[in-house]
C-alpha positions as CSV (number, residue, x, y, z in Angstrom):
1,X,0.0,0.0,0.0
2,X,1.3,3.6,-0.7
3,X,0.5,6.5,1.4
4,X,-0.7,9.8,-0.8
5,X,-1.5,13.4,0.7
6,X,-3.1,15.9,-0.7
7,X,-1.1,19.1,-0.7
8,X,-3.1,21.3,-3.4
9,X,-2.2,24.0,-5.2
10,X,1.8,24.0,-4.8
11,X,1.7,27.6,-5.1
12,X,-0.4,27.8,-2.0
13,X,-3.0,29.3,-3.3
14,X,-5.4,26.2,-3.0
15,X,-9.0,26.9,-1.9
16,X,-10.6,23.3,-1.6
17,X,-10.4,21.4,1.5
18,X,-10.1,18.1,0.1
19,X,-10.6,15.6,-3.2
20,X,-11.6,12.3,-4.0
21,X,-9.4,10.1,-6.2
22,X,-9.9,6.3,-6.9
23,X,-13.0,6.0,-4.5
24,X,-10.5,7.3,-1.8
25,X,-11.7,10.8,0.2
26,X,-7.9,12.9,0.7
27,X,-8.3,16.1,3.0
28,X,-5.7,18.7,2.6
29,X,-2.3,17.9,3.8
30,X,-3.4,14.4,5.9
31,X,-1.6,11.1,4.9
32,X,-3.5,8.3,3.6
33,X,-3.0,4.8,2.7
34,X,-4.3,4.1,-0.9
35,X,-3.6,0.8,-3.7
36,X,-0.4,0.7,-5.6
37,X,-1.9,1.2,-9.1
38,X,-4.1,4.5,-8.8
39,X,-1.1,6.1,-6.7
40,X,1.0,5.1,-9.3
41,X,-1.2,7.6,-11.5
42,X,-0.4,10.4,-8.8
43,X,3.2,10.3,-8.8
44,X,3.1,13.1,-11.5
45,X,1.0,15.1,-9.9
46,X,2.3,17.8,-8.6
47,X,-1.5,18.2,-6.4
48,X,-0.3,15.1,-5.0
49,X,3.2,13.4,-2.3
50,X,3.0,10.1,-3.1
51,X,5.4,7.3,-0.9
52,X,6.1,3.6,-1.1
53,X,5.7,3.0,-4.7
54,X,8.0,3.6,-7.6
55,X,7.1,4.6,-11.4
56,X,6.6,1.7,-13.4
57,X,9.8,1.3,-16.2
58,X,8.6,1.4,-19.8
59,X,10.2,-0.9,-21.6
60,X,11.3,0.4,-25.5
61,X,9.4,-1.6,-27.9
62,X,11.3,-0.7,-30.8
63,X,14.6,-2.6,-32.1
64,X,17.6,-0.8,-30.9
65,X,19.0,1.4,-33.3
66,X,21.6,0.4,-35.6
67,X,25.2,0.8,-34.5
68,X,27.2,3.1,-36.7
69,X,26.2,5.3,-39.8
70,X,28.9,3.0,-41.8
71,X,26.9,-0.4,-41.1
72,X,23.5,1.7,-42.1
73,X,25.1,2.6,-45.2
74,X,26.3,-0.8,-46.2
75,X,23.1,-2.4,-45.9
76,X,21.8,0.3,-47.8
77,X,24.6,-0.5,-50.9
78,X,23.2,-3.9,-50.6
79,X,19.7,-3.2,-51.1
80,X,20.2,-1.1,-54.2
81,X,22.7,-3.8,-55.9
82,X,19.7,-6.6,-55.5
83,X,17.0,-3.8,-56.1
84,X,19.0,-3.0,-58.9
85,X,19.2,-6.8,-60.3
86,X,15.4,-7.2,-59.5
87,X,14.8,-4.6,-62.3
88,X,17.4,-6.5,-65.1
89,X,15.4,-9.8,-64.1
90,X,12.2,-8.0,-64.6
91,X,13.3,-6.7,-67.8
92,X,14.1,-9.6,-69.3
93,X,11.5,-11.9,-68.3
94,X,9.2,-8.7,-69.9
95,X,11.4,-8.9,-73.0
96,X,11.3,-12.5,-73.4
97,X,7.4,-12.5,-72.6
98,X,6.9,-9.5,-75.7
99,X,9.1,-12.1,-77.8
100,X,6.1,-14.8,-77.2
101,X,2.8,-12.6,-77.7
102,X,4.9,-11.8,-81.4
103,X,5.2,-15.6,-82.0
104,X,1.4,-16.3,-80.6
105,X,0.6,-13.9,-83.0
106,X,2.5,-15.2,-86.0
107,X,1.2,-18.6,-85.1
108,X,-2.4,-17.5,-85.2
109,X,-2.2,-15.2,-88.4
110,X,-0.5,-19.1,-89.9
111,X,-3.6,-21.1,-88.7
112,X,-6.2,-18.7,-89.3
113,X,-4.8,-18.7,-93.4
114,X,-3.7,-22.3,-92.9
115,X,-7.7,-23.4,-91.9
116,X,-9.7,-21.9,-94.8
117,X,-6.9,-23.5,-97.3
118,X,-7.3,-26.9,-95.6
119,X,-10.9,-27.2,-95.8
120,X,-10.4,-26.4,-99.2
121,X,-12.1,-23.1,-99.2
122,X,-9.6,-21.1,-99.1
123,X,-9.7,-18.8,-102.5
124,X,-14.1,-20.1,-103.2
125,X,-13.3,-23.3,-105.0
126,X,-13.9,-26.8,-104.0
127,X,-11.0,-29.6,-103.7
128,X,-11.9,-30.5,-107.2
129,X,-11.5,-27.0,-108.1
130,X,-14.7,-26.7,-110.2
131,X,-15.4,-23.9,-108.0
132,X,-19.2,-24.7,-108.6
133,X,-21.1,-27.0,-105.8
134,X,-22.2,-30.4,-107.3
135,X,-25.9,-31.1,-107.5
136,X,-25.9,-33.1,-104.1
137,X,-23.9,-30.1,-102.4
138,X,-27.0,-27.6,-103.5
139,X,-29.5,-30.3,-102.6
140,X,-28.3,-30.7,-99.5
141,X,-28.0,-27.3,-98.3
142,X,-31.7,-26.5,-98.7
143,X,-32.7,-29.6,-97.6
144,X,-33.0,-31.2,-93.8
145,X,-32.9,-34.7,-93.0
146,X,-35.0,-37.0,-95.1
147,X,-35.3,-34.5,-98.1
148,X,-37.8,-31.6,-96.2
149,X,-37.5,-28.9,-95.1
150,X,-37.7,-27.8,-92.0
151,X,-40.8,-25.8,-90.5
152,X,-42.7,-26.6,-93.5
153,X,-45.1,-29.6,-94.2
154,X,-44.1,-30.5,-97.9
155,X,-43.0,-29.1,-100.8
């Protein structure tokens, strides 16, 4: 338990009688005995004489600096010399990707005039190269399955 008074104003110049801190009534100037934690929140005070407690240590929560400027700057010479192969790598890998959309390009303009030509439509002509469709070609693009047509009833 620590012991907490109440001096007031340290200028003198205090007019109340008394105050209540931490459920605890303190009249001017008399001693009396209070927890550890809420005098703790006294001891900066200057209303306030706290005894028998000390100020709790805050501990740093933040690495401890780094020891010499010369260390700082060496780390800092590493960074930018693998920052600095990061970028060539990236460069390359975006070269080398530009180098296959030209190719997938290539490759598609080949098929798409490869496909027509293969099918043997490629300049309107037929593999026989009459260029004319046959009887049974015409026939059989007007016509469904079994010789009708389809949506009507009959020819």
């Amino acid at each position: 338990m620590a012991k907490v008074r109440f001096i007031g104003d340290p200028s003198g110049e205090e007019h109340r009688r008394g105050t209540h801190f931490a459920g605890v009534a303190l009249a001017l100037g008399e001693w009396v005995d209070m927890d550890d934690a809420p005098a703790r929140k006294l001891l900066a005070n200057p209303h306030f004489e706290v005894e028998g407690v000390e100020p709790v240590e805050i501990a740093a929560r933040a690495p401890a600096p780094v020891a010499s400027l010369t260390q700082t700057i060496d780390a800092h010479a590493a960074l930018q010399t693998a920052h600095g192969d990061l970028i060539e790598a990236y460069a390359a890998r975006g070269a080398e990707l530009n180098e296959a959309y030209a190719r997938i390009a290539e490759l598609e303009a080949a098929l798409a005039n490869a496909a027509p030509a293969a099918q043997g439509e490629g300049d309107g002509r037929d593999a026989d190269g009459s260029g004319k469709p046959g009887a049974e070609e015409d026939q059989g693009a007007r016509d469904g399955a079994g010789g009708r047509r389809r949506g009507s009833a009959g020819r």
